[in-house]
LODRENNU-196769 format. One record per residue: residue in one letter; x, y, z of N, C-alpha, C in turn. Coordinates in pm, whole numbers, plus 50000, padded with zeros to 5 digits. Each point is the difference from the previous one (the first is absolute). Example, Ala and Ser with C-alpha at 12.3 -4.5 7.8 and 13.67 -1.06 7.14 Angstrom:
a513194943150780499115011950000500905012050000s499655010549928500825011950006499235010950073
//
This chain:
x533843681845934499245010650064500945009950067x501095002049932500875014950047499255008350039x500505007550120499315015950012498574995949968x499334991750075498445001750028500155009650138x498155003149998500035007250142500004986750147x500365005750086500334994250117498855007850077x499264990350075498905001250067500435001350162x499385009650042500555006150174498814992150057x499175002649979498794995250095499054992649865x498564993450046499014993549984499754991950042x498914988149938498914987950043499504993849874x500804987750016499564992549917498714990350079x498625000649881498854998450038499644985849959x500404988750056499544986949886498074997950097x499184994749863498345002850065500154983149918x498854992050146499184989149926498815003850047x498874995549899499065003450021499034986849981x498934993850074499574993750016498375000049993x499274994349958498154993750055500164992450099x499475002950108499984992550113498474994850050x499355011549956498734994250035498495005249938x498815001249988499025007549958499925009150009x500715005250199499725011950045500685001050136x500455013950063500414999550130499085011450043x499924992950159498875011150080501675003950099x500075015049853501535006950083499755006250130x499305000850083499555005750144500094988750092x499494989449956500284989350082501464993149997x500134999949835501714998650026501075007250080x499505014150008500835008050098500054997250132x498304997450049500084992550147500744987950012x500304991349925500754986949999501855006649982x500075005849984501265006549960501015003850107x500734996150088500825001550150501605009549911x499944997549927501395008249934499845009349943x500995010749996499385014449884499334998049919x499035009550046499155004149834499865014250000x499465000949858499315010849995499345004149874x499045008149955499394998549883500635006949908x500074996149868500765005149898499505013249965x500775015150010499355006149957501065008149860x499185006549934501095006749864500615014850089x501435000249994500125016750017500065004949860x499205013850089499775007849910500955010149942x500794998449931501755004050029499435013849847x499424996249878500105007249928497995009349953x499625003050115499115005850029499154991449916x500024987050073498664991949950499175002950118x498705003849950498645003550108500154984650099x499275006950111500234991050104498714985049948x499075003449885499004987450004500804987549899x501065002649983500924991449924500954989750064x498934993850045499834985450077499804990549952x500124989150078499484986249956498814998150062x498854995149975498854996550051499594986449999x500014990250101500765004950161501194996049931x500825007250158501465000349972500614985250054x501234993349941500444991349990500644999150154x500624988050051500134998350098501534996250016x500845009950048501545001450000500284989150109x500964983149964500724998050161501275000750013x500995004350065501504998849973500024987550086x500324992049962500454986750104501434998750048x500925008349895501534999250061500605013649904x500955003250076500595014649891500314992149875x499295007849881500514998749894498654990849889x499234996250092499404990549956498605007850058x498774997349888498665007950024499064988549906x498715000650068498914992749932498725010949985x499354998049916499125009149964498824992149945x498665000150086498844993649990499115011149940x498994993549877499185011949957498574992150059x498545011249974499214990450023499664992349893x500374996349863499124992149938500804986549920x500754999250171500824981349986501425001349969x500985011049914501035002450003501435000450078x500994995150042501195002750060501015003649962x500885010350020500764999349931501315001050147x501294995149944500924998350065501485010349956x500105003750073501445014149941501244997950062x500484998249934501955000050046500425010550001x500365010950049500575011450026501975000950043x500744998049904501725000550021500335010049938x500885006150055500765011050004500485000649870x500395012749946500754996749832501105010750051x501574994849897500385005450014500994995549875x501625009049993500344995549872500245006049841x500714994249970500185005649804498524988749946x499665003849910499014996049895500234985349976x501374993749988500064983149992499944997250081x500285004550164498674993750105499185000749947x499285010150017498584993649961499244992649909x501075000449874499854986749944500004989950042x500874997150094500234985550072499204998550088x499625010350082498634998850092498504994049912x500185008649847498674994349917500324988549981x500804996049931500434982550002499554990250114x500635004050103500014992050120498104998250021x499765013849987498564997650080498684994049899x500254996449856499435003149931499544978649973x498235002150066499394986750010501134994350105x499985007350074500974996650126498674988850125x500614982049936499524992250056499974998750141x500995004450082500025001050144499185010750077x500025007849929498965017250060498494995949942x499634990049854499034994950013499084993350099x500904988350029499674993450081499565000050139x500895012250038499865006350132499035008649993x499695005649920498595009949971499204993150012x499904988749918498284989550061500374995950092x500494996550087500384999450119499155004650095x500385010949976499705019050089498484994549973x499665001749896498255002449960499554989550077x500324986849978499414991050098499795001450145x501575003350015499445000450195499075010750000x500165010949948499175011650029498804995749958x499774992649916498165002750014499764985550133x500684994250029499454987850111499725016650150x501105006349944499765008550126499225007050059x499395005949886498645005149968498344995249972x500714990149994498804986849985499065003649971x498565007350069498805003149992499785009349916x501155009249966499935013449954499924996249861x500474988349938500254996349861498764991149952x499055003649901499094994749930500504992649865x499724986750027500134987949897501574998849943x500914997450131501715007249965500264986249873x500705000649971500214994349844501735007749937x500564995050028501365006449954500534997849889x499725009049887500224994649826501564996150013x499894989949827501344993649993500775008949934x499955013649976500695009349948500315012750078x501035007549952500155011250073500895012049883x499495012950035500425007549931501285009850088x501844999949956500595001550034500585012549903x500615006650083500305015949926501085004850075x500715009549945501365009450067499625015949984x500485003350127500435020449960500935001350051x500395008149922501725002250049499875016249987x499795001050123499715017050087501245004850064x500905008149896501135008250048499495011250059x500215007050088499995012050067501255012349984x500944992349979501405006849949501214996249942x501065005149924500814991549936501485011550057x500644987050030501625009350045500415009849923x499685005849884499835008849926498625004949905x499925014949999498855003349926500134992949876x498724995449922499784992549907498815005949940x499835005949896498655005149939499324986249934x498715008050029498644990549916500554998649866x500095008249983500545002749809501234989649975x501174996550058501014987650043499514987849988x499034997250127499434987649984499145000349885x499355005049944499264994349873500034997949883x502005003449996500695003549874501074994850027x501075005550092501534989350012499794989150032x499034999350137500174985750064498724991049961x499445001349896498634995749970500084983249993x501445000749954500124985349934500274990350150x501025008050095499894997650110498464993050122x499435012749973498844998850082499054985549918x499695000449845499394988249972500704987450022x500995001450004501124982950103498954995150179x500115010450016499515000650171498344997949956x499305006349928498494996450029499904984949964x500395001249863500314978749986500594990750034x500825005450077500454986450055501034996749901x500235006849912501034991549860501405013049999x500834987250010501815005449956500445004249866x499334996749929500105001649860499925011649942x500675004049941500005018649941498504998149937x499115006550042499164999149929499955008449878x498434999549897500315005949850499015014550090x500195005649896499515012949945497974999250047x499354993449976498824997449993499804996050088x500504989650082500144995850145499925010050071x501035011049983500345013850080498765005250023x499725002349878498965008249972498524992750095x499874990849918498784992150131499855001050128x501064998250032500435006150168499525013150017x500445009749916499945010250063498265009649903x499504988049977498915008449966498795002350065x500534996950142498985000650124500335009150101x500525014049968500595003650089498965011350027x500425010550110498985007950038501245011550138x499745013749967500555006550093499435011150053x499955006350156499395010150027500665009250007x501415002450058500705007149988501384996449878x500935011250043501135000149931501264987150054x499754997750146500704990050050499444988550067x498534994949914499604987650021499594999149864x499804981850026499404991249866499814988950083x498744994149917499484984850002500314991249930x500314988249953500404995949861499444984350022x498574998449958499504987450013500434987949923x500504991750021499894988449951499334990650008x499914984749895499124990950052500324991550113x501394998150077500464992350033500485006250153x500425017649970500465009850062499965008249998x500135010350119499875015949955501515005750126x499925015549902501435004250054498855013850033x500405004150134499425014450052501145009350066x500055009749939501035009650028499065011350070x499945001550144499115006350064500835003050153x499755009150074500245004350114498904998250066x498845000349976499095002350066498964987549905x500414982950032499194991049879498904997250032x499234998950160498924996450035498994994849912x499425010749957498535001749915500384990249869x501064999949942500234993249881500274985450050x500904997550138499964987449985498704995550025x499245006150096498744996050055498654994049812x500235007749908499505001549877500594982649937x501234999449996500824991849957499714983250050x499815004350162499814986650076498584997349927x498515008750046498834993649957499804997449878x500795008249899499574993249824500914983750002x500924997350075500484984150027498654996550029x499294999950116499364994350074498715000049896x499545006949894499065003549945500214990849878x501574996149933500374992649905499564981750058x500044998950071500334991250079498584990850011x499095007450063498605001450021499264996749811x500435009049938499364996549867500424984949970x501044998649998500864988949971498854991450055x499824994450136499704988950078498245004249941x499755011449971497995000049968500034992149844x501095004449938499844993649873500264985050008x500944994150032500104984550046498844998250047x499255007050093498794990250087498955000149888x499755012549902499145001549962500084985149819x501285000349997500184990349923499724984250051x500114998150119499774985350045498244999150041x499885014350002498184999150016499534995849879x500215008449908499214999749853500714984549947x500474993150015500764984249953499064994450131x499215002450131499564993850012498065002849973x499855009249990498875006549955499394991549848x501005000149898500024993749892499914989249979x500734994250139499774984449997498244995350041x499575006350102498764999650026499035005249829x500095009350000499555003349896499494984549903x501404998249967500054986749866499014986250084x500414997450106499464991750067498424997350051x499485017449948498674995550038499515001249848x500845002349864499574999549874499964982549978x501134994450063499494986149934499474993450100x499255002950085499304989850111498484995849924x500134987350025498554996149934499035000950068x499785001950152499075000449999499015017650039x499535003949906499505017250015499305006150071x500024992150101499205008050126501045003550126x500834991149974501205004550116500145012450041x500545005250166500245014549938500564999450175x501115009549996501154996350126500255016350020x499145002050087500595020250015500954996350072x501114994850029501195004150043500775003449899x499894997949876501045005649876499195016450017x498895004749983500115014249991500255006850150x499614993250080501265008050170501355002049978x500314989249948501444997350027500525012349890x499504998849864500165012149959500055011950015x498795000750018499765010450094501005011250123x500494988550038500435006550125501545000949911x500844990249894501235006249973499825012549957x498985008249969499545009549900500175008450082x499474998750171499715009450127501665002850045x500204987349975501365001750085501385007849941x499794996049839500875007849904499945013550039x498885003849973499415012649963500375013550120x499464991250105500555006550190501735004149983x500894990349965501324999849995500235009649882x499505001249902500155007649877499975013050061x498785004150037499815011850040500935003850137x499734994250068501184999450141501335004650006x500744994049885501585003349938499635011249931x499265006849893500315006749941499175019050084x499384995150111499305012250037500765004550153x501384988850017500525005850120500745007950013x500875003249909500975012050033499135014649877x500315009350060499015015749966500925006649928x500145003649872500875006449952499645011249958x498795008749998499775011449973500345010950053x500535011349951500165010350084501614999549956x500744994049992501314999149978500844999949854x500295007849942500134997349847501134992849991x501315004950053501034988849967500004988050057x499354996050097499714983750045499224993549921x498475008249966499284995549875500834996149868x500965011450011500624997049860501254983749987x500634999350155500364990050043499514986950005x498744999750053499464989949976499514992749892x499505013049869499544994649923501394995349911x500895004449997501354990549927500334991850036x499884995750133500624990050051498904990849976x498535001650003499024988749917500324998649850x500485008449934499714995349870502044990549991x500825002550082500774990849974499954988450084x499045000750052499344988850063498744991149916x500035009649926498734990449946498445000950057x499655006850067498944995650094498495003649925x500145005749941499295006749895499344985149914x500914997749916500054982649997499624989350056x499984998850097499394989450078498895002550084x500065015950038498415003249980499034995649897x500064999049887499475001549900499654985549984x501264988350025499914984949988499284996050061x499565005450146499125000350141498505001449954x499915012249949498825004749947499024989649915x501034995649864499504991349924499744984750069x500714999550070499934983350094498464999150121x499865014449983498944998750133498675001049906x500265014549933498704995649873500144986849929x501134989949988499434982949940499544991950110x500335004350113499504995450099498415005350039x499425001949987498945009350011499124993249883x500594996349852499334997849898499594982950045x500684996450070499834981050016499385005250095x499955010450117498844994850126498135004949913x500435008349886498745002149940499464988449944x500684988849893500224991549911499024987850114x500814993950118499644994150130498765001950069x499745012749961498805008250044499274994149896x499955000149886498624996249887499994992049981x500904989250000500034986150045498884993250059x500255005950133499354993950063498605006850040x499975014749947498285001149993499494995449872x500614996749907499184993849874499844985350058x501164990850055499614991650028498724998250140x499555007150041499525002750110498644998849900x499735011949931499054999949888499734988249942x500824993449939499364986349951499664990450064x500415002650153499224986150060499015002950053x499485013149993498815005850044498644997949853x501005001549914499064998849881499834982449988x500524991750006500294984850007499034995750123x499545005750104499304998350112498555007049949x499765010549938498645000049989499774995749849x500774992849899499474989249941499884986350057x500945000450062499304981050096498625004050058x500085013050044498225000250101499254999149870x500205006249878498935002749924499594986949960x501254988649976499334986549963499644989250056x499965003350148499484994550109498605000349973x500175014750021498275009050001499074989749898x500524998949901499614992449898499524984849965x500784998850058500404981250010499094996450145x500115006950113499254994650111498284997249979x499575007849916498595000650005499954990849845x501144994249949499534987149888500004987350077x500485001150090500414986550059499254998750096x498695007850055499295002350064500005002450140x501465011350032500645000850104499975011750044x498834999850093499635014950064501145009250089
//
């Protein structure tokens, strides 16, 4: 890496992102809150209208310099490492290396999430801390010890910059390069975004609004992730009920806790579905719109929307299935009851039984 650029200033951004719970009542978490806060808001740096918000807005805590937690309302945490960048380009390779499924900053992140929701206690509905977490990098230069054009990085140092989003030492190929850099996005002449799956590189003076974009599509990846798992351990148990009341012998049985229980994964999916995807406001803004929507499609989200969709409509088809079940069976013991009366009716007055 001869003559790479050398970085004067930035912030390297490592994000875990977490399910912590159904839901946070973020107002009450704030009253429980004795250390900085404050509510997340977007600046409006590139004349995004002021209604280009989050609804409601997420709940900022710094607990120590460098270190920030971020509560949404619909059960989310996410945890941010904020270190200084500085350096030729194989730093920051070695910084991607070092940090990359970095087990100690894991660990300490659930950590964080734990005490913090005991702290908050009341404020957290049905807390539940998934066994997964979605972990991400930005590597937000602000300046480089020498001018460096956009046009440089996406052409001399390309091969460079895809080392640092992956995590990999290896000269990469041609197609690799290219993959990397087919997520990129710029507003001016001396910024760029350059999304990756693993990482993103932001060349910005002014990054706010993009990291702010960057952090919630984590938090939004993250969220699909844990609806699709739940929605998969529902429908495996939905199915199991299902089969179980096909071979029960006896046909009058009938247990409405399988269609509640359904029921309510259906309520509860559905709340969180909508919840994640109707909180942050992107209208009004074309290059954030345009931001966001690349950074979903190399995210995938589009996709697992779609996996979501189909899992809740099969879910939906067994609470119907459960449903006729048990009003047909309902039906036949109604029909089975006024043939016993009819041959009662019958039989009592042979046997001379008034």
């Amino acid at each position: 890496m001869d003559n790479s650029p050398s970085v004067r200033s930035g912030t390297c951004h490592s994000i875990f992102v977490y399910d912590a719970a159904f839901s946070i009542d973020l107002n009450e978490a704030e009253r429980r809150i004795t250390s900085f806060k404050q509510r997340e808001k977007i600046r409006h740096k590139r004349r995004a209208p002021k209604y280009f918000e989050y609804s409601p807005a997420p709940l900022k805590v710094s607990q120590e310099p460098g270190v920030e937690l971020v509560l949404y309302d619909f059960g989310a945490v996410s945890v941010i490492y904020r270190m200084p960048l500085g350096g030729d380009f194989a730093s920051l390779l070695s910084l991607s290396e070092e940090l990359y499924e970095n087990e100690r900053l894991l660990g300490e992140s659930r950590k964080r999430v734990e005490e913090f929701l005991q702290l908050i206690g009341p404020a957290v509905s049905k807390p539940n801390l998934s066994s997964f977490v979605e972990d991400y990098l930005i590597f937000q230069i602000e300046a480089f010890d020498s001018p460096v054009s956009i046009d440089d990085l996406t052409t001399r140092y390309a091969s460079e910059i895809t080392k640092i989003l992956r995590a990999e030492s290896r000269e990469p190929s041609k197609d690799e390069v290219s993959d990397a850099f087919s997520q990129r996005i710029s507003y001016g002449t001396d910024d760029i975004a350059i999304v990756d799956w693993n990482a993103a590189l932001v060349v910005d003076k002014e990054p706010d609004d993009v990291l702010t974009v960057l952090e919630f599509a984590n938090v939004e990846l993250l969220e699909m992730r844990f609806l699709d798992q739940r929605l998969d351990d529902a429908l495996g148990s939905a199915y199991e009920r299902l089969s179980k009341r096909a071979r029960r012998w006896f046909p009058f049985g009938s247990d409405p806790s399988d269609l509640r229980d359904i029921s309510q994964w259906q309520v509860d999916s559905a709340i969180l579905f909508e919840g994640v995807n109707n909180a942050l406001k992107l209208l009004g803004d074309q290059y954030l719109a345009r931001l966001y929507r690349m950074i979903a499609q190399r995210f995938h989200l589009q996709d697992w929307d779609g996996s979501i969709f189909r899992k809740l409509e099969t879910l939906q088809s067994i609470y119907q299935k459960i449903s006729d079940q048990i009003v047909s069976r309902r039906m036949e013991a109604l029909e089975w009851i006024i043939i016993v009366l009819f041959v009662v009716s019958i039989v009592l007055p042979v046997l001379g039984i008034k």
